[in-house]
Phi, psi and omega in degrees: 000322230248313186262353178269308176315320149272006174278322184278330129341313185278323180290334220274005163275349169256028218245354171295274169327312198304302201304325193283319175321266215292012174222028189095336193082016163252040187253355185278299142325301156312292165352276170316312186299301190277009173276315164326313139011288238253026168029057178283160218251120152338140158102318192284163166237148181227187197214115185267104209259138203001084186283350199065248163268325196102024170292280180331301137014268194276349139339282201284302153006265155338338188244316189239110178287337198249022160231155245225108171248118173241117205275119175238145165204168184300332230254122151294310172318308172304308192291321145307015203218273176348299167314315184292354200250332179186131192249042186208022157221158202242129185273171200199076172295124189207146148322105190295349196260353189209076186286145185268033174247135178304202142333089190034064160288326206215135183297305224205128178240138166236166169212143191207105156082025197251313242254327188247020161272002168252119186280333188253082182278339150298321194279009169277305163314319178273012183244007152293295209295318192296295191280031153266120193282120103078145217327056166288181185241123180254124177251153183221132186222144192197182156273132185255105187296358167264000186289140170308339194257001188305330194294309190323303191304304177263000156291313171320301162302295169326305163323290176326299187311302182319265155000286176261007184242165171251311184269130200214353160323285185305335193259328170303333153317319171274356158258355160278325185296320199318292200295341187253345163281150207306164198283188176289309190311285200301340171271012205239316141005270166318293134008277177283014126336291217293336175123342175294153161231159148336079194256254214226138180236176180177171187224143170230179153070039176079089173007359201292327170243161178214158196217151143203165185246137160215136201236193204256000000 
């Protein structure tokens, strides 16, 4: 964990540039869309789960003033940049695996590009079903290693990084986690272990990104 934690810490001055590269300059449009999904409510609270920089965030923010969002990640670097992005959500370096919230605190748990940087992922499911409230929604959104263009995708982005970054060790890291986390079946799989059921799924971006909504 200690060593996926300084790999983000070490990107997180590039990893806004890292988002636009590897998606086109279209990770900003998804974002929105499967956040648009999950039809959120003024009043509610939610929880931006390995929040990163805060893009999901500064989403959900922008559209809804009156819900009350709390961005949590491992990465102080990130979180600091985050802070710089929007300032009316309260940020939380925390564990995903041992979260610093009581009992079904939160209407929405999101996770965006997070799930498959946690080595211990059960127990990551299981503290989203505990601080999650009673048919509440949880969505996961990721890159999808079944899509027929991945491949296509990730020699391109590499090319690209390749190009414009000199140090490309850590983002190849992050294009390994892709390729090595469970497909969508399997993970929805996990998900109803956990006790989640089965609302809604979907694929964007050329099939490349995939989402599911799942509830409590």
């Amino acid at each position: 964990m200690n060593d996926i934690k300084n790999t983000f810490d070490e990107v997180s001055k590039n990893y806004d540039f890292l988002n636009n590269v590897i998606s086109f300059n279209t990770h900003f449009l998804f974002k929105k869309y499967v956040v648009n999904q999950l039809n959120l409510k003024n009043g509610i609270k939610v929880l931006d789960l390995c929040c990163g920089t805060a893009d999901v965030s500064k989403i959900i923010k922008k559209k809804y003033s009156n819900i009350s969002v709390i961005g949590v990640d491992f990465s102080s670097n990130m979180l600091n940049i985050a802070k710089m992005k929007v300032d009316d959500v309260v940020f939380i370096e925390a564990d995903a695996t041992n979260l610093p919230f009581s009992d079904e605190e939160f209407d929405v748990v999101i996770v965006g590009f997070g799930l498959r940087n946690i080595p211990e992922i059960e127990l990551a499911l299981s503290e989203v079903y505990r601080v999650l409230k009673k048919e509440g929604q949880f969505l996961n959104f990721d890159f999808d290693k079944t899509s027929p263009l991945f491949t296509l995708w990730e020699k391109v982005t590499l090319f690209l990084l390749n190009f414009f970054l000199s140090e490309l060790k850590n983002y190849k890291y992050l294009m390994k986690s892709i390729k090595e986390f469970c497909a969508t079946k399997e993970l929805i799989e996990k998900f109803i272990s956990h006790g989640f059921k089965p609302f809604k799924q979907g694929k964007m971006l050329f099939d490349i990104v995939s989402y599911q909504i799942v509830k409590k």
